[in-house]
N, C-alpha and C positions, 0 to 999 in steps of 0.2 A: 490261123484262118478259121472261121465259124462255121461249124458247118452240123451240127447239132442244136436245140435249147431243149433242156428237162425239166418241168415243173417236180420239187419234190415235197411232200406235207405231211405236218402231223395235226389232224382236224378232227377231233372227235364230232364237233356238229355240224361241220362241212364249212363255213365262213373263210376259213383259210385257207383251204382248199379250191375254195371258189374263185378267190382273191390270185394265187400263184397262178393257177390255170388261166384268167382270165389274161392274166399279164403276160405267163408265156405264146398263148394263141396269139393276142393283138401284137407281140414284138414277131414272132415267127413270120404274119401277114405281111412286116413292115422287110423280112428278110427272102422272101417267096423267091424272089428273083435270084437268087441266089443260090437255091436249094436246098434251104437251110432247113433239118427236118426237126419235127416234134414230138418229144414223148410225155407221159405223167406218170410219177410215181409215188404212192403212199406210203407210209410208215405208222398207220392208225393203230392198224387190229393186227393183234399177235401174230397172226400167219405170217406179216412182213416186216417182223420185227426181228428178225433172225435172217436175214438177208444180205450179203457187205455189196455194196455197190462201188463201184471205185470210175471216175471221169478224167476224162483226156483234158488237155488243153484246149482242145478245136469244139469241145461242149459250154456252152454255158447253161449253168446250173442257177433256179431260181429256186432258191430255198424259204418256205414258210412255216413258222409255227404259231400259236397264240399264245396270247400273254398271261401267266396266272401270277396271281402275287408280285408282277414285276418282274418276272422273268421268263425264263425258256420254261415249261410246267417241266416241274423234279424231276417226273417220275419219263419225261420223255429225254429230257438231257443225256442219259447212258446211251439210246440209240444215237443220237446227235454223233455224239464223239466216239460209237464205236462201228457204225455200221455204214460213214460214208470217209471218201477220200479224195482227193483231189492229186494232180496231178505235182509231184516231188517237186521237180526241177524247175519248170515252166510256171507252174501253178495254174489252176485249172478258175476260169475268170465265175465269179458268181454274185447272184443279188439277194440282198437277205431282206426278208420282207415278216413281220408280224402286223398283228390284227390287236384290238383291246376293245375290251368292252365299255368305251365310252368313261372311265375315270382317267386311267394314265397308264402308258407303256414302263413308264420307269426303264428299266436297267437290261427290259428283253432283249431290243434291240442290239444294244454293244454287247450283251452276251453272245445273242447268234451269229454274231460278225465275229466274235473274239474265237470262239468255240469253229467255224470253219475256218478262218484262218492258222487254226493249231494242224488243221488236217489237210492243208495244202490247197485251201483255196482261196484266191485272191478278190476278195469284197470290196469291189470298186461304185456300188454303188446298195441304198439300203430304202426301207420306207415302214414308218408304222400307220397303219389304217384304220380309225376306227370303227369300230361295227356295233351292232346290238350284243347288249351284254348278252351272256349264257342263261344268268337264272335272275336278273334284276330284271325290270322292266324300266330301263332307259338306253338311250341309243339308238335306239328303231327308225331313227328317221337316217342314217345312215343306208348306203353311200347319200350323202348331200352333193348336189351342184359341185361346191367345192372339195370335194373329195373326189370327184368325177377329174378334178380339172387338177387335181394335186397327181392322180393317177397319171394322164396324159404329160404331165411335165416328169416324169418320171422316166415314163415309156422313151421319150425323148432325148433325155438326158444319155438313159441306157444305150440309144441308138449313137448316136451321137460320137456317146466313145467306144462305142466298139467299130465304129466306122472308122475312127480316130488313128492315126497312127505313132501319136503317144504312148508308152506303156503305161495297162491300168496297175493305177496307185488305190491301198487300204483307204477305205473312206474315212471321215474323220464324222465320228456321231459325237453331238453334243462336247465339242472340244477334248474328244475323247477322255471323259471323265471316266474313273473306275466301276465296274458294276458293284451295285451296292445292295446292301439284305436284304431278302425276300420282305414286303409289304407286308405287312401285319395287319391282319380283316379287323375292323369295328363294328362293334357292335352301337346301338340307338345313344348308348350310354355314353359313347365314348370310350372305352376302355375294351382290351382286346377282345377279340370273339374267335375262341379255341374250339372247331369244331371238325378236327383231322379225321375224327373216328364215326364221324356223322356219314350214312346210309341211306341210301334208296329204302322207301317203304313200297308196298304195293295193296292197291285198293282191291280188295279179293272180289267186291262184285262191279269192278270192270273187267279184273286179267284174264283171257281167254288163254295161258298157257301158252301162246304162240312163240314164244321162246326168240322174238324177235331183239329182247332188249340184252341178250345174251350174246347173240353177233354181231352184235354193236359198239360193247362196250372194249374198250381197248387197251383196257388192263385185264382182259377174260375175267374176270371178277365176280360174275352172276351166274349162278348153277345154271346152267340151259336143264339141269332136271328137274329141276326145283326153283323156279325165277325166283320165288320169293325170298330165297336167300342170299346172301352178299356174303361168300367166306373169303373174298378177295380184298386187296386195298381199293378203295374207292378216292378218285382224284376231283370228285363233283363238277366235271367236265359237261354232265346234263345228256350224255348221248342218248343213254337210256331211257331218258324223259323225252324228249325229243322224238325217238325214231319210236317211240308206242303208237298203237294204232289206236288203240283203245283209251291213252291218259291215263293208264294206270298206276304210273310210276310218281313216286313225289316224295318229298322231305318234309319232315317235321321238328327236326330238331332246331331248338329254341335259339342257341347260337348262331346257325345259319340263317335264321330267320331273320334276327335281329340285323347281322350284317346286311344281308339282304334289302330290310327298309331302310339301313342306315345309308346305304347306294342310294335308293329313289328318292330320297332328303336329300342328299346334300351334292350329286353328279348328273343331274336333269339338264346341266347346260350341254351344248352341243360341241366337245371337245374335237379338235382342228388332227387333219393327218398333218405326219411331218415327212419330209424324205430329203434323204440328204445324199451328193455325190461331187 
């Protein structure tokens, strides 16, 4: 019996974030009568990154992360598979849900299905959604009409069966074909664009030192004593750019850049969500 839903994410710039939450509130609306109560929880910034959470059967958990490279981002997949659980026996019912920035989900999605299913929870339904990219400038015109309407057949679906007295079955994404290697970024040229070690710079006459982009960042990775330094890994998630007040923050290296324009060339089309259950 339901008698819980949890939104849970990992959102450095809030999109996916926005995205789970949005879905757990309008499915909770649809369960009101019932009692059925709502929480959120994040797994961004380090403080909640050391946390295990563990869920019953009677919760259903809506899990989101964004897409990098085609999959779960690297450096977030250790929390994925160590810091949640699902219920042993029963299996604890869940919807795994990614974001992309308007090129391609690739292999996210059957990861985050695959990766909760390891930890006992039962992924009966899923959805990727595209959004504005992080650091390209295409996408933006997301959510579209029909992405509005991909959502609401989802929400649907999701009601549907758990009203159902069927038992939920693993959903089947893309003929459940295997996850496959991380995307390899291009560059203008065509040819890879290696830029793992590439860093936040900082414009010294915007930063006013506010040390805003230090609580932000969700690999702790930016001296809050010293913004201007990056002794951390940097996953170019953008949060730091993003949550500046001032614009201070920005990239310049040539490889990023390159991949960068080579997105606004050749991924301006208006790529479609998909959801599957």
């Amino acid at each position: 019996m339901l008698t819980h839903i949890t939104t849970v994410s990992f959102s450095p710039t809030g999109q996916t974030e926005q995205l789970v939450r949005q879905f757990g509130e309008a499915l909770a609306k649809r369960f009101q009568a019932e009692g059925v109560t709502l929480s959120h929880t994040s797994f961004t910034l380090p403080e909640d990154q050391d946390i295990f959470r563990f869920y019953g059967p009677d919760t259903l958990v809506i899990f989101g992360t964004p897409t990098y490279a085609g999959r779960i981002p690297n450096k977030a997949l250790p929390f994925v598979q160590q810091l949640f659980a699902g219920d042993e026996k029963q299996k604890t019912p869940a919807v795994a849900l990614v974001t992309f920035g308007n090129r391609a989900y690739d292999s996210a999605l059957t990861e985050l299905r695959d990766e909760l299913e390891k930890k006992d929870f039962r992924v009966f339904a899923a959805g990727a959604f595209a959004a504005a990219h992080a650091f390209a400038a295409i996408g933006k015109e997301h959510p579209t009409t029909e992405d509005k309407k991909t959502f609401e057949d989802l929400l649907d679906a999701v009601e549907r069966k758990l009203r159902g007295k069927a038992p939920l079955e693993t959903v089947v994404i893309r003929d459940n074909a295997p996850v496959a290697p991380y995307y390899i970024p291009k560059g203008e040229d065509g040819q890879p664009a290696k830029f793992l070690k590439a860093k936040p710079k900082t414009d010294p006459e915007k930063c006013d030192h506010c040390g805003k982009c230090a609580t932000v960042c969700p690999m702790g990775s930016i001296n809050p004593a010293d913004t201007d330094k990056v002794p951390g890994i940097c996953i170019k998630c953008q949060a730091c750019i993003k949550y500046c007040p001032k614009k201070a923050k920005y990239f310049d290296d040539p490889r990023f850049l390159s991949h960068k324009a080579m997105l606004e060339k050749n991924y301006t089309r208006t790529a479609p969500s998909e959801i599957f259950y």
